[in-house]
Kinemage of the C-alpha trace (Angstrom):
@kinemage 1
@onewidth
@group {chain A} dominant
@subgroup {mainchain}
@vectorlist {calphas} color= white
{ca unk a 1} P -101.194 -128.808 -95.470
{ca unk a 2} L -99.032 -126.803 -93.615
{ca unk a 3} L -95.996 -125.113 -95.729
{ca unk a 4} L -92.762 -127.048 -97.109
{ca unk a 5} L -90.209 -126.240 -94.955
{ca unk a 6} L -86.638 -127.063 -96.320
{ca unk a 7} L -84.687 -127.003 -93.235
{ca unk a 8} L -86.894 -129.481 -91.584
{ca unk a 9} L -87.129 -131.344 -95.072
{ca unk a 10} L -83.033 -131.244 -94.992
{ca unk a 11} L -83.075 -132.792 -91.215
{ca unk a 12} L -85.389 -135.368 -92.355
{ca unk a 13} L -83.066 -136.169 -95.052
{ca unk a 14} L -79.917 -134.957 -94.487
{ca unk a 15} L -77.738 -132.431 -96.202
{ca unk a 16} L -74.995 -135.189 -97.751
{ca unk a 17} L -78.337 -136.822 -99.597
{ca unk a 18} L -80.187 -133.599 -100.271
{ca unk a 19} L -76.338 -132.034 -101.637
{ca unk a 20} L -76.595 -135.233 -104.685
{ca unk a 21} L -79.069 -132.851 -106.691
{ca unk a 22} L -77.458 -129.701 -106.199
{ca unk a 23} L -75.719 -128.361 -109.165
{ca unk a 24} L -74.392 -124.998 -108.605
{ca unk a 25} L -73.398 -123.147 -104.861
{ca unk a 26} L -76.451 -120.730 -105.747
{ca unk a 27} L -79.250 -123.188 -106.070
{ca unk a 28} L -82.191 -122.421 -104.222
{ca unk a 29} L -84.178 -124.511 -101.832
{ca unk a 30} L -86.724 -124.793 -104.720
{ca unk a 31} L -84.312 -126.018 -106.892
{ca unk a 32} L -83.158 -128.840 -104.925
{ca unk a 33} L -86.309 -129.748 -103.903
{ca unk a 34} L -87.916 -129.867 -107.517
{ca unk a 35} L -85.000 -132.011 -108.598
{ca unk a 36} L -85.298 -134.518 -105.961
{ca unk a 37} L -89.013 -135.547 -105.580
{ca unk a 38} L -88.475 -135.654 -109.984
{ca unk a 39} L -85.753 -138.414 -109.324
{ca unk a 40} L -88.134 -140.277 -107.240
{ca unk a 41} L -90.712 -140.411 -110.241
{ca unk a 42} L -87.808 -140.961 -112.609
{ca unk a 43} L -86.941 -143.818 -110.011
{ca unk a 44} L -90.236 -144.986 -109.426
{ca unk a 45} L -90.751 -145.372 -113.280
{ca unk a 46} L -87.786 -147.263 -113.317
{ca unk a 47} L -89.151 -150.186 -110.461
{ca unk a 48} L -91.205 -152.050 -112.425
{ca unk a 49} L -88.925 -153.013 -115.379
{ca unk a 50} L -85.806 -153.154 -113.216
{ca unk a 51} L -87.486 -155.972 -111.355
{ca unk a 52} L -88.904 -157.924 -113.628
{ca unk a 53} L -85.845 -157.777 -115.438
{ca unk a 54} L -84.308 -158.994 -111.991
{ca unk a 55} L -86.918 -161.850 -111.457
{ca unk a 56} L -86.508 -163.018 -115.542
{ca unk a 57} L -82.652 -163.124 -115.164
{ca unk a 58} L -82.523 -164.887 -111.987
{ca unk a 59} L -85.457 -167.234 -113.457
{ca unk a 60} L -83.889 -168.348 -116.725
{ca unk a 61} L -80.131 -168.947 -115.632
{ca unk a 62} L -81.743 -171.288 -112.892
{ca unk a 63} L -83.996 -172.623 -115.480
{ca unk a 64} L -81.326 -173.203 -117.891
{ca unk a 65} L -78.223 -174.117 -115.493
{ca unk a 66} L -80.754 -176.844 -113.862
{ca unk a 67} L -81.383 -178.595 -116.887
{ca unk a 68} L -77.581 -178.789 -118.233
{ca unk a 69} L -76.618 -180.548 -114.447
{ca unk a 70} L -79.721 -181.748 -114.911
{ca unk a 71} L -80.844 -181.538 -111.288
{ca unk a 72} L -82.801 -179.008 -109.447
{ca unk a 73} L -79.855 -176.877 -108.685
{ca unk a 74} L -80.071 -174.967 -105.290
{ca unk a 75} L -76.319 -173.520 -105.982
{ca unk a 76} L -75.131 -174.425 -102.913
{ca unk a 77} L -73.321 -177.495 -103.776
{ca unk a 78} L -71.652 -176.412 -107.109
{ca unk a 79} L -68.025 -177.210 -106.363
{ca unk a 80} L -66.973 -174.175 -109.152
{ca unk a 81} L -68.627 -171.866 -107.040
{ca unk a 82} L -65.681 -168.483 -105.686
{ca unk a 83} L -66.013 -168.148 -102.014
{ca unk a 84} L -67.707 -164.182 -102.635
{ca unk a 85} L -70.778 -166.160 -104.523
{ca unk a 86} L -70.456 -169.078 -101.386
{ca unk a 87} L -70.805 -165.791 -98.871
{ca unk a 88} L -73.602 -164.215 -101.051
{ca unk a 89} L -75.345 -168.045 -100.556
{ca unk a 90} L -74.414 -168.081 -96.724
{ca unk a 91} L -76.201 -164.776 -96.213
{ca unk a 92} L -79.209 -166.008 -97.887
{ca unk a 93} L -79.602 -168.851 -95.715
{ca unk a 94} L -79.098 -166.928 -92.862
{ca unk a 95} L -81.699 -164.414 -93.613
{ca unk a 96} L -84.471 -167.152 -94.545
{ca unk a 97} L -83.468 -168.148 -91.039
{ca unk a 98} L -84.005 -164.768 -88.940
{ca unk a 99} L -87.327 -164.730 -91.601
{ca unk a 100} L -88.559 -168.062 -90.361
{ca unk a 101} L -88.624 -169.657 -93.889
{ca unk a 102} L -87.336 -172.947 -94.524
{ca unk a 103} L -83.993 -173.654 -96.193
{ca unk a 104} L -85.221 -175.082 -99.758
{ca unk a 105} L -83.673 -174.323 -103.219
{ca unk a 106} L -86.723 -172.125 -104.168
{ca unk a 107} L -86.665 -170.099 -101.117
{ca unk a 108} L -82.471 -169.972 -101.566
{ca unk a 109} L -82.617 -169.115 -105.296
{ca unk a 110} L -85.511 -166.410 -104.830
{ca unk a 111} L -83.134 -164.754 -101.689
{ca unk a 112} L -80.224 -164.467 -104.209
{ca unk a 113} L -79.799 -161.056 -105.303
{ca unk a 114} L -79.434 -159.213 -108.935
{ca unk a 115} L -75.640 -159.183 -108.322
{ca unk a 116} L -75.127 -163.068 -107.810
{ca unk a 117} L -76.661 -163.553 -111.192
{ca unk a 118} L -74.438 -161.058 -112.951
{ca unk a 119} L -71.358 -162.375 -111.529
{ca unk a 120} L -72.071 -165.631 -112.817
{ca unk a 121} L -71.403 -164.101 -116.303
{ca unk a 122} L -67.802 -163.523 -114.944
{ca unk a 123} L -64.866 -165.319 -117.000
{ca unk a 124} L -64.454 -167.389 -114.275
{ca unk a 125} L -67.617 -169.395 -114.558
{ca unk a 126} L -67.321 -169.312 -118.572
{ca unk a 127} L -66.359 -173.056 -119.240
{ca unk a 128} L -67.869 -174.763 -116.321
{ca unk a 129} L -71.182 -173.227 -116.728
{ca unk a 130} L -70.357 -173.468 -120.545
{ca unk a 131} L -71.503 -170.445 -121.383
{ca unk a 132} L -70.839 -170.710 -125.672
{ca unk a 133} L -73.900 -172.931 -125.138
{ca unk a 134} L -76.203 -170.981 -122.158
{ca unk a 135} L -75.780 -167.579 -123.991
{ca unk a 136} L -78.249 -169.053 -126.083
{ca unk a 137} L -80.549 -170.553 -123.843
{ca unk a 138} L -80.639 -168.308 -121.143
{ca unk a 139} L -80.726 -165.173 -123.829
{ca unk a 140} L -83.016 -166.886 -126.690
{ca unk a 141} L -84.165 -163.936 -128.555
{ca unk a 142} L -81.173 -161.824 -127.955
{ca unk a 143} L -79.735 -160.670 -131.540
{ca unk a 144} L -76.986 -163.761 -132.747
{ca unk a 145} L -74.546 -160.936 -132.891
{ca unk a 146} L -74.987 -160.258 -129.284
{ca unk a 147} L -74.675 -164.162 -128.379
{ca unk a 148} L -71.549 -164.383 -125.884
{ca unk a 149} L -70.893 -164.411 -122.500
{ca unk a 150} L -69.309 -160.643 -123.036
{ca unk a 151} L -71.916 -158.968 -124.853
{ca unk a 152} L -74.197 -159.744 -122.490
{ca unk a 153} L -72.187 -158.603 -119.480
{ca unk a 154} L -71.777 -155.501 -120.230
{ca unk a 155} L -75.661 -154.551 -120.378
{ca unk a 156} L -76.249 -156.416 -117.607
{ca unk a 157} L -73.556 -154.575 -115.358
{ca unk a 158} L -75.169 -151.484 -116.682
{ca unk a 159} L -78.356 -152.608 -115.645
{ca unk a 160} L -76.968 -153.704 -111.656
{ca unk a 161} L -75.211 -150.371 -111.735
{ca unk a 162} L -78.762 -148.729 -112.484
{ca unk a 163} L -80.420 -150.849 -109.883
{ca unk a 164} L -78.539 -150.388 -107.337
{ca unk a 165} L -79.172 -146.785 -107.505
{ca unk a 166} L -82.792 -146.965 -107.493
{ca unk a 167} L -83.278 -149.176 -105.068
{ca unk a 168} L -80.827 -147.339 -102.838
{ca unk a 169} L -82.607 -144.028 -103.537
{ca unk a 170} L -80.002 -142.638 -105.031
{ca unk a 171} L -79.776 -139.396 -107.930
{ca unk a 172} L -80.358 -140.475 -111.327
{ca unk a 173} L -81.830 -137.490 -112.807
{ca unk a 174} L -78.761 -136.239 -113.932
{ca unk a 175} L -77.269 -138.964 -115.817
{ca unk a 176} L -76.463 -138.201 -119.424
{ca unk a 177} L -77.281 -141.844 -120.900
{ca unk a 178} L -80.159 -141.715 -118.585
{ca unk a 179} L -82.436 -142.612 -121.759
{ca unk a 180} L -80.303 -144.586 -123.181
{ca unk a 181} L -80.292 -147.037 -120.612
{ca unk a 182} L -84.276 -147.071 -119.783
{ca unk a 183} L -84.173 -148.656 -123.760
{ca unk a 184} L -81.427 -151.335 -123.082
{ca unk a 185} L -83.329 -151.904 -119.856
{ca unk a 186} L -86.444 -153.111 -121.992
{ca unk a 187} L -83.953 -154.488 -124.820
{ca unk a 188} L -82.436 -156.784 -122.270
{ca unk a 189} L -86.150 -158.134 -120.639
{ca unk a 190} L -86.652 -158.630 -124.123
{ca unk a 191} L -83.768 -161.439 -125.229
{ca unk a 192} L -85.660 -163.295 -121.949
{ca unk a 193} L -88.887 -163.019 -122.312
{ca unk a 194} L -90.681 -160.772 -125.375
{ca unk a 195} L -94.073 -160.931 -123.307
{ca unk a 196} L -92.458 -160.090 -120.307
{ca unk a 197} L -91.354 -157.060 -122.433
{ca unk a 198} L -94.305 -156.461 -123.933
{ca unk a 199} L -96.647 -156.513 -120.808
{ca unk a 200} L -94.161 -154.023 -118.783
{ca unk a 201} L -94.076 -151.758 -121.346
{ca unk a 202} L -97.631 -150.981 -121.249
{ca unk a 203} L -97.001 -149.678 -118.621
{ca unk a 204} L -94.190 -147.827 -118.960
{ca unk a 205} L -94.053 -144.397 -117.523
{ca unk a 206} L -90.261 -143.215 -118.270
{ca unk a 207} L -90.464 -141.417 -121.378
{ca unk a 208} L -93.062 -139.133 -119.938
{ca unk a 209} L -91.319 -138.473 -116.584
{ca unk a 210} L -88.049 -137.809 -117.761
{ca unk a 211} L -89.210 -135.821 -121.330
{ca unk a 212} L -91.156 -133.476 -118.678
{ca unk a 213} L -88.606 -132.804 -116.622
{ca unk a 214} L -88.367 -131.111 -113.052
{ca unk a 215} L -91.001 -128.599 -113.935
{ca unk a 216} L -93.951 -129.995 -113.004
{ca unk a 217} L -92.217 -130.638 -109.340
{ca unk a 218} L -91.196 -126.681 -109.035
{ca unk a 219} L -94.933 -125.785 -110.287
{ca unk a 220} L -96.494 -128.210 -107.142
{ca unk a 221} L -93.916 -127.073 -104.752
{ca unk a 222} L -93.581 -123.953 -104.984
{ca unk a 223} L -97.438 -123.624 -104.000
{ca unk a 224} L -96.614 -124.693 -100.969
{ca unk a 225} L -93.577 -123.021 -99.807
């Protein structure tokens, strides 16, 4: 292997992304370094609850929406639907389209991202979607205090927040409630599915990761610098 070399590194990368997990004017090249390839394990821990948790949400509000209309619901002829979830729809469609899939309700519902699903918790969809009753279908083992249309929101927008950053390879590693929300991550799967919850966490890599810190990423690199 030939030797790290951080300019090339930085061109690869760029300097705006590479800047994210710099904390100080004097940081070294080592120090940057260390603290990036640790986000991507602190990221990469992160992938495997973060979708299921996407594929459980998107799963039981479908589940649970279809049987109170009591059709197969495909979401794009709900007349309550706001135009920004309409678009979100349209875009789907399009992209099974360029993909070559066919237009179905599975194939629509599965294209639907992590955000659609959250903004369906929005006080705007609270009576039509009568939410005092899906709270409790959609949610079933979620503590009764923690039964509204609220109190679920707000973990949930956490959890889109956190998403979006790892799937958009974004710095994490410096978050303060960084462990705070890997635990409302798996509290969350949880009031879906405690199996679901139970079969990620075994293996669940975060605690280790992020309790070891960057160190283990200076020790490698600087080996090969």
């Amino acid at each position: 292997m030939t030797p790290i070399n951080f300019p090339l590194i930085e061109k690869a990368l760029s300097s705006d992304r590479l800047n994210g997990y710099r904390l100080t004017p004097t940081d070294t090249e080592l120090d940057i370094l260390e603290r990036y390839f640790w986000n991507i394990s602190l990221c990469e821990s992160l992938y495997a609850p973060l979708q299921s948790l996407e594929v459980a949400l998107r799963n039981s509000l479908h589940d649970n929406i279809t049987t109170m209309f009591g059709s197969n619901l495909s979401f794009d002829t709900v007349p309550f639907l706001r135009r920004i979830e309409l678009d979100v729809i349209a875009r789907a469609k399009t992209r099974l389209l360029i993909e070559g899939k066919t237009i179905s309700g599975s194939n629509i519902i599965a294209s639907l991202h992590f955000g659609f699903w959250t903004c369906l918790l929005d006080r705007h969809y609270h009576w039509p979607l009568d939410w005092n009753h899906l709270v409790n279908t959609a949610f079933p083992w979620a503590p009764k205090y923690q039964r509204t249309r609220e109190k679920v929101l707000k973990p949930l927008a956490d959890m889109r927040h956190l998403r979006n950053r790892v799937f958009h390879h974004e710095p994490i590693w410096n978050w303060s409630n960084l462990a705070q929300r890997h635990l409302e991550l798996y509290e969350v799967i949880r009031w879906i599915s405690p199996q679901l919850h139970d079969a990620i966490g075994l293996f669940n890599r975060f605690q280790s990761v992020y309790s070891a810190g960057s160190a283990p990423y200076r020790q490698i690199i600087s080996q090969h610098i």
